[in-house]
N, C-alpha and C positions, 0 to 999 in steps of 0.2 A: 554505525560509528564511522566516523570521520578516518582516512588514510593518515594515520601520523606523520608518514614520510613526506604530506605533501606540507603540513601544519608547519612542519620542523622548517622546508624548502622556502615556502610562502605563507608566513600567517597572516600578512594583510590582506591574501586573499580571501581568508577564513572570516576574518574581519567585515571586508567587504560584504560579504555573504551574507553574515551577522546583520547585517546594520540594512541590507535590502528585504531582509526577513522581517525587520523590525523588531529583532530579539538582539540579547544583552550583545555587545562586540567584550565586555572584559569576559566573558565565560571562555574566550578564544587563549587571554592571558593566563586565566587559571588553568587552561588545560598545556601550559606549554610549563607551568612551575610544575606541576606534578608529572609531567612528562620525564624534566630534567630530575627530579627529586627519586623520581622511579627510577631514573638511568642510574645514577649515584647512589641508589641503596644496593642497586644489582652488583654495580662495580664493585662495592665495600664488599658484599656480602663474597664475590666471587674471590679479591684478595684475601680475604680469612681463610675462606677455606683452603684457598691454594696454600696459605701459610702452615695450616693445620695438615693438610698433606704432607708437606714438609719436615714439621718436625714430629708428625708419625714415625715417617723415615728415621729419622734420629733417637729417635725414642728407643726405637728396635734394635741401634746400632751401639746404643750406650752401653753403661754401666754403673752398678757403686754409686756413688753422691751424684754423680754426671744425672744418670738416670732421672733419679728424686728429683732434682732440680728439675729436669725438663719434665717430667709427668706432672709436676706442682704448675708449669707455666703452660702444660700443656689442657691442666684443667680449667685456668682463666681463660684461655683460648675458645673450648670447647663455649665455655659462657660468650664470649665476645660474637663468637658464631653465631648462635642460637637467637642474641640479641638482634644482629644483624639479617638474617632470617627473618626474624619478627618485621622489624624496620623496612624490610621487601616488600613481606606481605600486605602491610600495612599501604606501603607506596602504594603496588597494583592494585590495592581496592581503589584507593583516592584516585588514580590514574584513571580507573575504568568508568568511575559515576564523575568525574572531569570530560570523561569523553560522549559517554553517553548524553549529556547536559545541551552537546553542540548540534544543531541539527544540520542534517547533509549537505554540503556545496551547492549551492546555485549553479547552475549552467549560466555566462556571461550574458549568452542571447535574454536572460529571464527577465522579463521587467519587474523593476521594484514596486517596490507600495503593496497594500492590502485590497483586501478583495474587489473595489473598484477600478484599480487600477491594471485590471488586464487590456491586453492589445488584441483586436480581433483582427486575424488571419485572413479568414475569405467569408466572404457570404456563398449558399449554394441553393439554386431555388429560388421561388418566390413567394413568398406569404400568401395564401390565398383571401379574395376579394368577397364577401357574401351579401346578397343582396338580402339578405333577412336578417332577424337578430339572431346574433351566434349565442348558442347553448354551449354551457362549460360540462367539462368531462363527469360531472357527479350526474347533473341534471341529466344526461345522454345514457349514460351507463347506468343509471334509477330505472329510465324510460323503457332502456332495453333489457331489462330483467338480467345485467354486466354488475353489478357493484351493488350492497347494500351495506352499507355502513351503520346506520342505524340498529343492524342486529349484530353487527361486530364490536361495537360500542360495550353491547347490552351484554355480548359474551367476555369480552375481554380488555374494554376501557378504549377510551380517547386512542386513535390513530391507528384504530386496527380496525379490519374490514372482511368480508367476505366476497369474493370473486364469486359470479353464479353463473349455470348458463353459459351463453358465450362469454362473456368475460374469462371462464374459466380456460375457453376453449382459444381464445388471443393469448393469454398467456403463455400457454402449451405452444400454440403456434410459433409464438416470437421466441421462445426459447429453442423450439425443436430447427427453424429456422436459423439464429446464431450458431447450435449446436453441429449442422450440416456446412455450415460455413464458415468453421473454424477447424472440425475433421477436413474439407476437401482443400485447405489452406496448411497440412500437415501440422498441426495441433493435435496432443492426443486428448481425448474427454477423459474426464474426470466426474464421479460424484463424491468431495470429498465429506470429512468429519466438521460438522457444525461446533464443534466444543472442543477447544486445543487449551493445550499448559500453558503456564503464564509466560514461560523461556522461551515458545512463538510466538505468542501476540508483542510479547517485547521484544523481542527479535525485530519484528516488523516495524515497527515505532508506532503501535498502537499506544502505547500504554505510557505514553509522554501527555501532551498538551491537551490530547483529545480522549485521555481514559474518560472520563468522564460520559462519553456516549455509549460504556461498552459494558454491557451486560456481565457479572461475576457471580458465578455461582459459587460462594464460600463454603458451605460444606464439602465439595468436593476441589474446593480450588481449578477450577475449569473457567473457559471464557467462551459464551457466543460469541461466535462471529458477524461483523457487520458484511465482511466480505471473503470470498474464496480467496484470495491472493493469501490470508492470513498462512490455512494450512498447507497453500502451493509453497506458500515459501521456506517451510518449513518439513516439505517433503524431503529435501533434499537435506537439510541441516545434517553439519556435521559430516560430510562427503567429499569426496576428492570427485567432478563429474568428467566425464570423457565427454568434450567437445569438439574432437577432432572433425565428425563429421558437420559441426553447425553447432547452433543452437536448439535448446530444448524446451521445447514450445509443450504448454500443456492448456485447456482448457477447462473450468471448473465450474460445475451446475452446482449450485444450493440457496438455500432458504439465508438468509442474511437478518440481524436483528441489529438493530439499532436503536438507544434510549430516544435522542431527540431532544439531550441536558444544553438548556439553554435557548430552546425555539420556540418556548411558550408565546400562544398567540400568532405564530407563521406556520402559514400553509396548514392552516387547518380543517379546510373545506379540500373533500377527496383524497387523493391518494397520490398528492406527490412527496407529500414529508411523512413518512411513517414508520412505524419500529418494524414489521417485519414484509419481507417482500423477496422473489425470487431472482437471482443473476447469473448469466453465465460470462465467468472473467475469465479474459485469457494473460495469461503468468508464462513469463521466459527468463529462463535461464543462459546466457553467453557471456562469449568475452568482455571486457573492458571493452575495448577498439571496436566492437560491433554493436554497442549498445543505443547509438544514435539511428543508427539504418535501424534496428531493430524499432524505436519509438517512431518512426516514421512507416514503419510497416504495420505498425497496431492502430492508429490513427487509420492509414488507409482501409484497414480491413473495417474497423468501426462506419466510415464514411459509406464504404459498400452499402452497409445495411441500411442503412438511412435512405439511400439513394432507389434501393429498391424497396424500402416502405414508402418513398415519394412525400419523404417530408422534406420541408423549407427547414435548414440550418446555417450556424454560421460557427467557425471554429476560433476557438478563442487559447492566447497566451496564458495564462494563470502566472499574476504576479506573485511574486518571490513568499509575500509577507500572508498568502494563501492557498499556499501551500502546505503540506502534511511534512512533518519531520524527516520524512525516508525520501521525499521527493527532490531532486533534483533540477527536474522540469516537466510539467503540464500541461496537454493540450483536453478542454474540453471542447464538445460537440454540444452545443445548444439546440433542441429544434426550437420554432416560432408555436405559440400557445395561443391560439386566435381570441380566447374570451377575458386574459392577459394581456395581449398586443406587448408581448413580451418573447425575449428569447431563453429558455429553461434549458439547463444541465440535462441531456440523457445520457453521455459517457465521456469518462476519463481516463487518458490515459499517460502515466509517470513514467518516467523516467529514473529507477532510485540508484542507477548506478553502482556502488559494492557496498554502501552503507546497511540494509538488512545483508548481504552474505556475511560480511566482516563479523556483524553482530550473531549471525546462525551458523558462523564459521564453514563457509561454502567455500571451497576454491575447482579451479580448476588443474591440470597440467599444461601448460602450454608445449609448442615446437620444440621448445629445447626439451620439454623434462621436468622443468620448473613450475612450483606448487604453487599457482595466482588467484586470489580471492575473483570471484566472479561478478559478473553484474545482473540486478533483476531487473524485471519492467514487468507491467499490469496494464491492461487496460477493460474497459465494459465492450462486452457486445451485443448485449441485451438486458434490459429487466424490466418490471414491472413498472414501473412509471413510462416504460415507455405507450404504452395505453392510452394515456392523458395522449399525447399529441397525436395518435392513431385517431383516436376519434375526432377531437376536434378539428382537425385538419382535412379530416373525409366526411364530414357531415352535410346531410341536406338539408332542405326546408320542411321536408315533411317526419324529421328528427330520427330518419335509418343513415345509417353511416358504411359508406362505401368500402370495399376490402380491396386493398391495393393490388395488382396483378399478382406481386412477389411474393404475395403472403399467400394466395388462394390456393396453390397447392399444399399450403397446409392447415387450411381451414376446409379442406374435403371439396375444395371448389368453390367455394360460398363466395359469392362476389359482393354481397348487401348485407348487412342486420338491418334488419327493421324493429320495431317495437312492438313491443307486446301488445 
């Protein structure tokens, strides 16, 4: 949720925000009527009562008809209360689904417009040149006894897969690799809960624009997770954290599921659009005032790995209107996808500012003492899609695919796949 104090300060900013998201800008005015409506039920309800304390007192001190008469006024009172009560309670719910409705501030730098209108940052690398026809990551990883889709199909439907073989063993790799390099970057690991309550995944702003992608298990009211952020961010819920010495960096390995509501027909060949696949996200907890150094230090740490799998990327802005509800601001990492001639998503990393703590009721203490909602931030350091540019990227003409230096100590040295 949105900072009231800032709504109250600046609502054309909120406004603005609104209208570069391409979501409603009156949801901003609805949430400033129920604000005020919530103020003035609390005032009301707080004068009765002061009043009803009052002639408690008098009550106590009367007598005789005096008495009678104030206990007969002091019973409509009791009712005016009770009504007024109601009239609060009622406020804070309207106040709460007014606020929730808003999604989190832009950062100014964001650019507007939807998902084509991102700014790219830097290119790094250079797309590699092949003098043969390039092979795409299904056909490579078929060849290399890496990927069979066709018997993942037959077990469990459309966009699910079987890693075999090395495939299984890149996996392993890419992850035990992010996982070393998010511990020796003071991150602590995690393997969290795949299946959290509806008060984290909402918390998080899953369960706004994009429920729709998210797995619910009704009998027990549980939710898979598309991503560890869900129950990093919810580790904490409900906490006062000690920040004194920094930020609280954590790292999360799990299985991730995703529906895929609405992609019918894309990315349907391989294994870049799929419901289930492995990640490890790193999730931080800090101040307000540190949370930009902080988005800037998850991005670098993402860029590391990249740089030592030796793929070609470029880092891109994420305009406003493609953005996730909790987001503030986003930088994705593209690598280059040679059989594509395209630049693809391998990780993201937001910025969400205090809008999931506010909503998980996070704070911190700050220098003085004082109890301040904190900031999160997420980003990917590895997952399974990352594969697709592994291979294509390092392939040769005789269809084995070279293992980048960075990886080989954790493919047991293996500098080649070759084919079956």
């Amino acid at each position: 949720m949105i900072d009231l104090k800032t709504l109250r300060e600046d609502p054309e900013a909120v406004r603005a925000s609104q209208r570069a998201r391409g979501e409603d800008p009156a949801l901003v005015d609805a949430l400033l009527a129920a604000d005020e409506r919530r103020r003035s039920a609390v005032a009301n309800a707080d004068d009765l009562r002061a009043e009803q304390k009052r002639m408690g007192k008098e009550v106590g001190r009367a007598s005789g008809e005096e008495r009678q008469q104030l206990l007969s006024r002091a019973k409509e009172l009791a009712t005016r209360v009770k009504e007024a009560e109601a009239e609060q309670s009622a406020a804070e719910q309207e106040l709460e689904r007014a606020q929730r409705a808003v999604s989190n501030i832009v950062e100014p730098e964001t650019p507007p417009g939807g998902e084509q209108d991102y700014v790219v940052l830097k290119h790094v690398g250079t797309p590699p040149e092949f003098d043969f026809e390039v092979a795409d990551h299904l056909d490579l990883g078929t060849s290399l006894g890496a990927l069979d889709m066709e018997r993942g199909a037959k077990v469990s439907g459309a966009r699910f897969y079987f890693l075999t073989g090395v495939g299984a063993q890149l996996e392993l790799a890419l992850l035990n690799m992010a996982a070393d390099s998010a511990v020796s970057s003071g991150f602590t690991l995690t393997v969290p809960p795949v299946l959290v309550r509806p008060e984290v995944m909402d918390g998080t702003g899953f369960l706004g624009a994009h429920s729709s992608e998210v797995y619910h298990l009704e009998e027990d009211d549980l939710y898979l997770v598309g991503t560890s952020e869900v129950p990093l961010a919810g580790y904490h819920q409900g906490e006062i954290l000690d920040l004194a010495e920094g930020p609280l960096r954590y790292a999360g390995w799990s299985t991730c599921f995703r529906r895929e509501a609405g992609s019918y027909g894309k990315d349907t060949r391989g294994i870049i659009r799929v419901h289930q696949f492995n990640k490890l996200e790193m999730f931080v907890y800090c101040a307000p005032e540190d949370a930009r150094r902080e988005h800037e230090r998850l991005l670098a740490a993402e860029e590391e790995m990249l740089g030592r799998l030796e793929l070609p990327y470029r880092v891109i802005d994420t305009a406003a209107g493609d953005l996730g509800d909790s987001a503030a601001r986003k930088f994705d990492c593209e690598a280059w996808i040679p059989s594509q001639g395209d630049y693809r998503e391998l990780t993201s990393t937001s910025n969400c500012t205090t809008f999931q703590a506010r909503r998980l009721n996070i704070r911190h203490r700050d220098e003085e003492g004082t109890n301040r909602v904190a900031a999160t931030l997420n980003g990917t350091l590895a997952t399974t899609r990352w594969i697709v540019a592994l291979l294509e990227n390092h392939q040769r003409p005789d269809g084995s695919v070279r293992v980048p230096e960075g990886l080989r100590p954790y493919m047991g040295g293996r500098e080649l796949l070759t084919p079956r």
